[in-house]
N, C-alpha and C positions, 0 to 999 in steps of 0.2 A: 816888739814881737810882730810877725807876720800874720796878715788877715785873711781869711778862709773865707769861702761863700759858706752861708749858714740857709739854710730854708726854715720858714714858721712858721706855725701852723697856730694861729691865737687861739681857736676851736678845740684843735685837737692839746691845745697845751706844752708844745712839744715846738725845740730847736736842733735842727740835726744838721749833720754833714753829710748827709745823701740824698741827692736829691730824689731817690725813688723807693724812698725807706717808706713815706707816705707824702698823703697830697699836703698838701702848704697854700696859702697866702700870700709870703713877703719872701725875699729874697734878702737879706743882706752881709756884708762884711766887719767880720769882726777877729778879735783876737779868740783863743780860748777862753780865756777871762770873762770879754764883753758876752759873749755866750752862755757863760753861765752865770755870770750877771738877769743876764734877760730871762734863764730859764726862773731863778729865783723870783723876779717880778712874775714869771707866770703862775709860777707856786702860788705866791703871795695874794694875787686875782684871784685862783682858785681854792683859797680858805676864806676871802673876804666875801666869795659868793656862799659858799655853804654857811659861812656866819650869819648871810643875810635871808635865807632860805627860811624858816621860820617865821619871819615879818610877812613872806607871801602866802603860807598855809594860814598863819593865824593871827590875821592884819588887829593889830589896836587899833580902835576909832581914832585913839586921839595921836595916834602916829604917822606922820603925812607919810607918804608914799618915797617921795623924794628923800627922805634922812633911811630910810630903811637901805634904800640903794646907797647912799653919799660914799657909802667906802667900799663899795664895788667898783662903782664910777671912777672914783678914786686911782685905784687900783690900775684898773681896765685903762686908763688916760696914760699913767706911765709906761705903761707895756709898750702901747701906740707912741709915746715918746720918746722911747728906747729905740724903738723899732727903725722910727724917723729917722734919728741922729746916727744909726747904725747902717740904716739901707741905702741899695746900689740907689743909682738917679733914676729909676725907674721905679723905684718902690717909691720912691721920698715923693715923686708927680703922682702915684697912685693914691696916698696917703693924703695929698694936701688938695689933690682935686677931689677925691671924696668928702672931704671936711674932718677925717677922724683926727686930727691934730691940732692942738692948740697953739695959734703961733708967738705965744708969750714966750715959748723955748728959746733961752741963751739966744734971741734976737733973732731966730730963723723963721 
Protein backbone atom coordinates (compact mmCIF):
# COMPACT_ATOMS: atom_id res chain seq x y z
CA UNK A 1 0.00 0.00 0.00
CA UNK A 2 1.03 3.42 -0.56
CA UNK A 3 2.16 5.90 2.51
CA UNK A 4 0.56 9.30 3.11
CA UNK A 5 1.95 12.15 5.34
CA UNK A 6 -0.18 11.80 8.36
CA UNK A 7 0.12 14.75 11.16
CA UNK A 8 -0.16 13.96 15.15
CA UNK A 9 -1.11 15.65 17.52
CA UNK A 10 -0.31 13.15 21.05
CA UNK A 11 -2.19 16.15 23.02
CA UNK A 12 -4.81 16.54 20.97
CA UNK A 13 -5.08 12.62 20.45
CA UNK A 14 -5.71 12.85 16.93
CA UNK A 15 -3.98 11.47 13.30
CA UNK A 16 -5.03 13.22 10.28
CA UNK A 17 -4.34 13.89 6.70
CA UNK A 18 -4.56 17.67 6.84
CA UNK A 19 -2.30 19.34 7.71
CA UNK A 20 -4.39 22.29 8.71
CA UNK A 21 -7.32 20.45 10.08
CA UNK A 22 -5.27 21.31 13.63
CA UNK A 23 -1.99 21.92 15.05
CA UNK A 24 0.25 18.67 15.51
CA UNK A 25 3.56 17.60 16.80
CA UNK A 26 4.93 14.78 14.53
CA UNK A 27 4.72 14.41 11.02
CA UNK A 28 4.77 10.97 9.70
CA UNK A 29 4.34 8.20 6.90
CA UNK A 30 2.20 5.69 6.95
CA UNK A 31 -0.28 3.44 5.22
CA UNK A 32 -4.07 3.85 6.18
CA UNK A 33 -3.67 0.78 8.25
CA UNK A 34 -0.51 2.15 10.26
CA UNK A 35 -2.90 5.14 10.86
CA UNK A 36 -5.31 3.75 12.48
CA UNK A 37 -3.18 1.46 14.11
CA UNK A 38 -1.62 4.52 15.85
CA UNK A 39 -5.07 6.19 16.27
CA UNK A 40 -6.03 2.92 18.42
CA UNK A 41 -2.69 3.38 20.65
CA UNK A 42 -3.99 6.83 21.07
CA UNK A 43 -7.28 5.55 22.19
CA UNK A 44 -5.73 3.19 24.20
CA UNK A 45 -3.38 6.08 26.14
CA UNK A 46 -6.31 7.83 26.62
CA UNK A 47 -8.42 5.07 28.70
CA UNK A 48 -5.14 4.09 30.50
CA UNK A 49 -4.95 7.79 31.58
CA UNK A 50 -8.57 8.20 32.83
CA UNK A 51 -8.08 4.62 34.49
CA UNK A 52 -5.41 6.14 36.22
CA UNK A 53 -7.09 9.33 37.20
CA UNK A 54 -8.50 8.32 40.54
CA UNK A 55 -4.96 7.16 41.96
CA UNK A 56 -4.32 11.21 41.63
CA UNK A 57 -7.70 12.47 43.35
CA UNK A 58 -7.47 9.80 45.99
CA UNK A 59 -3.84 8.66 46.28
CA UNK A 60 -3.58 5.31 48.73
CA UNK A 61 -0.69 5.78 51.26
CA UNK A 62 0.38 2.58 50.49
CA UNK A 63 0.28 3.03 46.64
CA UNK A 64 3.57 4.33 45.19
CA UNK A 65 3.05 6.89 42.88
CA UNK A 66 4.91 5.14 40.06
CA UNK A 67 2.43 1.92 39.69
CA UNK A 68 -0.49 4.29 39.53
CA UNK A 69 1.06 5.85 36.20
CA UNK A 70 3.05 2.23 35.06
CA UNK A 71 0.06 1.81 32.45
CA UNK A 72 -0.06 5.22 31.36
CA UNK A 73 3.51 5.25 30.81
CA UNK A 74 2.97 2.25 29.23
CA UNK A 75 0.92 3.32 27.01
CA UNK A 76 2.22 6.79 26.29
CA UNK A 77 5.82 4.80 25.37
CA UNK A 78 4.15 2.96 22.45
CA UNK A 79 2.35 5.83 20.83
CA UNK A 80 6.12 7.53 20.89
CA UNK A 81 7.28 4.13 19.50
CA UNK A 82 4.74 4.03 16.69
CA UNK A 83 5.33 7.46 16.11
CA UNK A 84 9.35 6.70 15.69
CA UNK A 85 9.11 3.69 13.52
CA UNK A 86 6.34 5.48 11.38
CA UNK A 87 7.94 9.26 11.19
CA UNK A 88 9.68 11.19 8.34
CA UNK A 89 13.73 11.56 9.38
CA UNK A 90 12.90 14.61 10.80
CA UNK A 91 10.52 13.52 13.32
CA UNK A 92 12.49 10.31 14.21
CA UNK A 93 15.81 13.23 15.01
CA UNK A 94 13.21 15.17 16.98
CA UNK A 95 12.09 12.19 18.93
CA UNK A 96 15.39 10.59 19.75
CA UNK A 97 17.15 14.01 20.35
CA UNK A 98 14.41 14.80 22.87
CA UNK A 99 14.91 11.38 24.69
CA UNK A 100 10.91 10.38 24.19
CA UNK A 101 12.08 7.03 22.75
CA UNK A 102 13.35 4.02 23.86
CA UNK A 103 16.09 2.65 21.86
CA UNK A 104 15.44 -1.06 22.78
CA UNK A 105 12.97 -0.75 19.42
CA UNK A 106 13.67 -3.75 16.87
CA UNK A 107 17.52 -2.43 17.35
CA UNK A 108 16.80 1.35 16.22
Amino acid sequence: MTRSLYFVSVGGRSVLDDQQAASYEWVIEATPEQADYLRGLLSLMQEKEEEAFPGYIFPWPDTEEASVNSLYEEALQNVYNEIYQLGTRETRSHLAQYGVIRHSINGN
